[in-house]
C-alpha positions in Angstrom: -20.0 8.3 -5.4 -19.7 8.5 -1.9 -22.0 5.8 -1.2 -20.0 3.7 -3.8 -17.2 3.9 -2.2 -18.2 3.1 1.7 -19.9 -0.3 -0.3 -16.7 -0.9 -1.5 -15.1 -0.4 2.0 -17.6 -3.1 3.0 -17.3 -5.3 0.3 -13.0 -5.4 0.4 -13.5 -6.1 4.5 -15.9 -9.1 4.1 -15.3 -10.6 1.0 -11.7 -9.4 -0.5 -10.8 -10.6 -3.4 -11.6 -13.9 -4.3 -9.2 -16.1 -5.9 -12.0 -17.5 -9.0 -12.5 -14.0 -10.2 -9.3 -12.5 -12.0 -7.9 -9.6 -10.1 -7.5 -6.0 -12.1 -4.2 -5.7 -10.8 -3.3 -9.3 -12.4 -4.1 -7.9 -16.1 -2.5 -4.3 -15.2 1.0 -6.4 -14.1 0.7 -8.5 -17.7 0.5 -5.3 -19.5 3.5 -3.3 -18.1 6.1 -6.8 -18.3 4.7 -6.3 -22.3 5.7 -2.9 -22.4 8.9 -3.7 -20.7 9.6 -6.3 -23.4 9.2 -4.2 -26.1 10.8 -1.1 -24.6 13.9 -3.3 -24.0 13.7 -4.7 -27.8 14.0 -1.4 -29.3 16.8 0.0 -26.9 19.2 -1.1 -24.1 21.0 2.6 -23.4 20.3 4.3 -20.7 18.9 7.7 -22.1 16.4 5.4 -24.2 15.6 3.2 -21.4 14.4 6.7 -19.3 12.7 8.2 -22.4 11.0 4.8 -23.2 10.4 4.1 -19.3 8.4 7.6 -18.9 6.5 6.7 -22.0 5.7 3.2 -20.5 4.2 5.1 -17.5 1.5 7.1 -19.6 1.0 4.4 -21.3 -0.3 1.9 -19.1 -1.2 4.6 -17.0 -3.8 6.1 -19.9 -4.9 2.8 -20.9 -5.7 1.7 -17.0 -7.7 4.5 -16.7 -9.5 4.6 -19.9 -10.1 0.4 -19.7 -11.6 0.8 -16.3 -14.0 4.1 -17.6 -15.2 1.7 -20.7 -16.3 -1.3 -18.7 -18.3 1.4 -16.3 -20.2 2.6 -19.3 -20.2 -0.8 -21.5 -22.4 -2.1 -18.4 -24.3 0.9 -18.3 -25.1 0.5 -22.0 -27.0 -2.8 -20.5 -28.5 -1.5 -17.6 -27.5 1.6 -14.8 -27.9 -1.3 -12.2 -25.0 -2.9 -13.6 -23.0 0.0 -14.1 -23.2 0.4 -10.5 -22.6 -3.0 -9.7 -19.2 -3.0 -12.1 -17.8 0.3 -10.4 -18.5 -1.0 -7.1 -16.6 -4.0 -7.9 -13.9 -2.3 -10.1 -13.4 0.1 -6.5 -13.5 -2.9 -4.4 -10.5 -4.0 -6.2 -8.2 -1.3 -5.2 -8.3 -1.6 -1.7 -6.3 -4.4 0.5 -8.1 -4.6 3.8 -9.0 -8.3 4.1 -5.6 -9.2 2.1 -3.9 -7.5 4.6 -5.6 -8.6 7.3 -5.7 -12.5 6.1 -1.5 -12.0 5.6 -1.0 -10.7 9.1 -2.5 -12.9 10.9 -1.0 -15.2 8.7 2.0 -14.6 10.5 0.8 -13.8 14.0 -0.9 -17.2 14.3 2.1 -19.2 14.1 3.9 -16.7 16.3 1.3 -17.6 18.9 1.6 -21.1 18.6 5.6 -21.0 18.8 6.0 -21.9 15.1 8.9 -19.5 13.9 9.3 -21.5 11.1 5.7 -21.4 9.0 5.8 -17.5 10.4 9.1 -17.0 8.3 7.0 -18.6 5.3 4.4 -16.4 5.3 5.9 -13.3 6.2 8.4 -14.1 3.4 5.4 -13.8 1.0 4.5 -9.6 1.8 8.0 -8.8 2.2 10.8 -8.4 0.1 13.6 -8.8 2.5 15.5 -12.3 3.2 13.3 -13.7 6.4 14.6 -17.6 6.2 17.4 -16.3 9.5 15.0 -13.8 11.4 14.0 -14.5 15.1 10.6 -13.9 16.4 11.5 -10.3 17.1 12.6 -9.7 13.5 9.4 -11.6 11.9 7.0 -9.3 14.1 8.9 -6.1 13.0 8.6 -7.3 9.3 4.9 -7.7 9.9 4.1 -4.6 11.7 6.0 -2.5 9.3 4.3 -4.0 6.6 0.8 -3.6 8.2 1.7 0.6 8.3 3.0 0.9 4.6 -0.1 -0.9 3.3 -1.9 1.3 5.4 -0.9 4.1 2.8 -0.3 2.6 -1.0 -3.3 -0.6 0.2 -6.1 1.9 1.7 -5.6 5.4 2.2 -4.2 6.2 -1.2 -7.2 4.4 -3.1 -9.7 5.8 -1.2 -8.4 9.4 -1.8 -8.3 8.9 -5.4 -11.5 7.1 -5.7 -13.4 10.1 -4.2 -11.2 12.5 -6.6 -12.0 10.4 -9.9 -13.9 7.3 -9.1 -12.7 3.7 -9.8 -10.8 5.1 -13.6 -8.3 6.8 -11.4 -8.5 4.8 -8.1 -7.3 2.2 -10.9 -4.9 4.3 -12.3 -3.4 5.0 -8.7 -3.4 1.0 -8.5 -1.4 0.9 -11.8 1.6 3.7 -10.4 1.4 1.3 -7.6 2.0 -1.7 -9.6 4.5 -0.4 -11.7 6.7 1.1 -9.1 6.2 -2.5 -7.6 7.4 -4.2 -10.9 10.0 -1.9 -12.4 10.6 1.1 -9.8 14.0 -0.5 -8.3 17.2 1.5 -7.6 19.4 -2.3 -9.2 21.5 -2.5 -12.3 18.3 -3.4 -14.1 15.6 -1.1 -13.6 17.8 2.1 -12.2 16.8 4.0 -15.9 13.8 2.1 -17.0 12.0 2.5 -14.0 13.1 6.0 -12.4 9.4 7.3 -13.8 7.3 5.2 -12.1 9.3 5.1 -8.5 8.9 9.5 -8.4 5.2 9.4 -10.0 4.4 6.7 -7.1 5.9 9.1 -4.6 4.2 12.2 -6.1 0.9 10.4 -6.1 1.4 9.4 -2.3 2.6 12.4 -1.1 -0.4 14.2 -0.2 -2.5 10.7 0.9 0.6 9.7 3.2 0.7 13.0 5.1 -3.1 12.8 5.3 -2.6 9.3 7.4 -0.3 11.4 9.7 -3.3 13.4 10.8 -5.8 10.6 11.3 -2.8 9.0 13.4 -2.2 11.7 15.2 -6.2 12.1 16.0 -6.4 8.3 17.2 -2.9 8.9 19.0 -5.1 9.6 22.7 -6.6 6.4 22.3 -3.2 4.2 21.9 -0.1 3.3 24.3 1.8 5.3 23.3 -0.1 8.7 23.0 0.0 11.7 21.3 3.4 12.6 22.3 5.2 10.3 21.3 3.2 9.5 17.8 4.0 13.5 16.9 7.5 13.1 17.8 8.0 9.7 15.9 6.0 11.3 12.7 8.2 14.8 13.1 11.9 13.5 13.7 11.9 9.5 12.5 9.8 9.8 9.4 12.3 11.8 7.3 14.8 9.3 8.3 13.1 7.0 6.3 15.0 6.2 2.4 10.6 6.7 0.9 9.3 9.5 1.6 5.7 8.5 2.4 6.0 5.2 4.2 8.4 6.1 6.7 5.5 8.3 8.2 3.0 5.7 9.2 5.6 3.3 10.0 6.7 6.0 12.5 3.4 6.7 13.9 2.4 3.2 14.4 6.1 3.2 16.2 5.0 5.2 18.4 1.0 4.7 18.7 2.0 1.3 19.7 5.1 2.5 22.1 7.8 0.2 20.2 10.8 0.5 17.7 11.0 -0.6 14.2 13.3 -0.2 11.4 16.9 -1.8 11.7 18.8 -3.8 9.6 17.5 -5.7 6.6 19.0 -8.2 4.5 17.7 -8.3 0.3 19.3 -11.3 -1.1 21.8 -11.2 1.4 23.2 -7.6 0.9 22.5 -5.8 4.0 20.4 -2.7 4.1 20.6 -0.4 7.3 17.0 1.3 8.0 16.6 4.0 10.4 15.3 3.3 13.7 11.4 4.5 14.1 9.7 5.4 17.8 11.4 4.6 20.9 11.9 0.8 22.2 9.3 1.5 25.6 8.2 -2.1 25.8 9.6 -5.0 23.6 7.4 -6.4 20.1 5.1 -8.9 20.7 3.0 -11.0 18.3 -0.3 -9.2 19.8 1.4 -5.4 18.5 0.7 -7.1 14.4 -3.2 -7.2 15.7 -2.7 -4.4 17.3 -1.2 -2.3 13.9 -4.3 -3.8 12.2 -6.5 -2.5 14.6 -4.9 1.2 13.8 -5.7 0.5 9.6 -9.0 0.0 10.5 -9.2 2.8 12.7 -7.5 4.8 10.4 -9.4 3.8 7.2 -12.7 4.4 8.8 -11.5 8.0 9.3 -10.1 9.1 5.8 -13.9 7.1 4.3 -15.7 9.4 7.0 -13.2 12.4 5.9 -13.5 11.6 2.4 -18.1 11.7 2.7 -17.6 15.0 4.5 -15.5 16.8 2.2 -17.7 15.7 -0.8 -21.1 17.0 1.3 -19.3 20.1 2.1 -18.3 20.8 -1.7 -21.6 20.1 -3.2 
């Protein structure tokens, strides 16, 4: 399995996910707005939208993982060859390095050339918040931040469950993801339908988030802005955070990269204060988005190396 996985590694870094070949996560989507459609047909009260939105959760949930498990062992009805090949596509899916990469630099490029305007654009398409008024400060901050969170619920969190349970619960970990994506909001609308899928997708990052804490803190010696100051951001700004898993590796890249993130947001133009992460030692520049990818990277080839190691040392 564990050689499975570090192809999979390679295979999301150089190739991603091409657009020609439907994505998992594309069919996973389709069948929770189903459920959500009938769930809403056969109640609109609030105690029946939290009883029907837990069952919604094991559903898609059971039939994730048990889709993905059937595919594995259809192909290896054919020929074990193509078993592997499936699962090491099927794990491929599940993790978000290139994407990530290819949507960062998407909005570092223009922010090199001057172009505030096209790096609005394409930060505007990983973010939820309004971007069409932020300067160039606010549109780095948007991208860094976003570049840490992935670093969690894109990456770490996959990999952990793919070494637990191979790609039927790496999947299913993509499907908590998705729903709490789709339907886990705190608005008028989802507030009782979704409430089970936002606390399973904090239950199931829990443990991977606070994992990525320790591989920051070992790569901390090697940043700008040390070990000290990446402990103290992880211990006193995380909690600050409203989620809480990514408000710890968007305080350790706060302070790995000696800067301050968080402030004030704007979601179809409420406002939304968010608490200030690390300490402001030198301003945000459009090389610190680069520089938060380098730290994924860093980071991801520790929890695949971590991940190899704890699966010698149990066999």
């Amino acid at each position: 399995m564990s050689i499975l996985i570090l192809g999979a590694v390679i295979i999301d870094l150089v190739v991603g996910d091409p657009r020609n070949i439907p994505h998992p996560v594309i069919l996973i989507g389709k069948l929770i707005s189903w459920c959500e459609t009938v769930v809403r047909k056969i109640t609109g009260k609030d105690l029946g939208l939290r009883i029907l939105g837990l069952l919604l959760v094991l559903v898609v949930c059971g039939c994730t993982y048990l889709a993905t498990w059937w595919l594995i062992w259809l192909a290896g009805r054919v020929h074990i060859y193509l078993a592997v090949a499936v699962h090491l596509w099927l794990l491929s899916t599940t993790l978000a390095l290139k994407g990530l990469r290819q949507h960062a630099q998407a909005v570092a490029d223009p922010l090199a050339r001057g172009d505030v305007i096209t790096a609005r654009q394409k930060l505007a398409l990983i973010v939820g918040r309004d971007t069409h008024h932020l300067d160039q400060r606010e549109i780095i901050r948007g991208a860094v931040e976003t570049v840490a969170e992935n670093t969690v619920d894109g990456i770490i969190s996959p990999l952990f469950y793919a070494f637990l349970g191979g790609a039927p619960l790496a999947m299913t970990y993509k499907a908590i993801n998705t729903m709490d994506s789709m339907i886990g909001h705190k608005d008028e609308r989802y507030r009782h339908l979704g409430w089970a899928a936002a606390r399973l997708d904090d239950l199931v990052n829990y443990l991977p988030a606070r994992l990525t804490a320790i591989f920051y803190l070992l790569l901390a010696v090697f940043t700008t802005g040390g070990l000290k100051n990446v402990a103290r951001a992880i211990w006193y700004d995380a909690p600050k955070h409203p989620s809480p898993n990514s408000g710890i590796p968007e305080a350790a890249v706060a302070g790995a990269l000696g800067v301050q993130l968080g402030g004030v947001n704007y979601y179809r133009g409420k406002i939304s204060r968010r608490a200030l992460m690390g300490e402001a030692k030198r301003p945000l520049t459009y090389h610190h988005i680069q520089q938060a990818l380098d730290l994924t990277y860093a980071v991801t080839a520790l929890a695949a190396a971590s991940g190899v190691l704890v699966t010698y040392l149990v066999k």
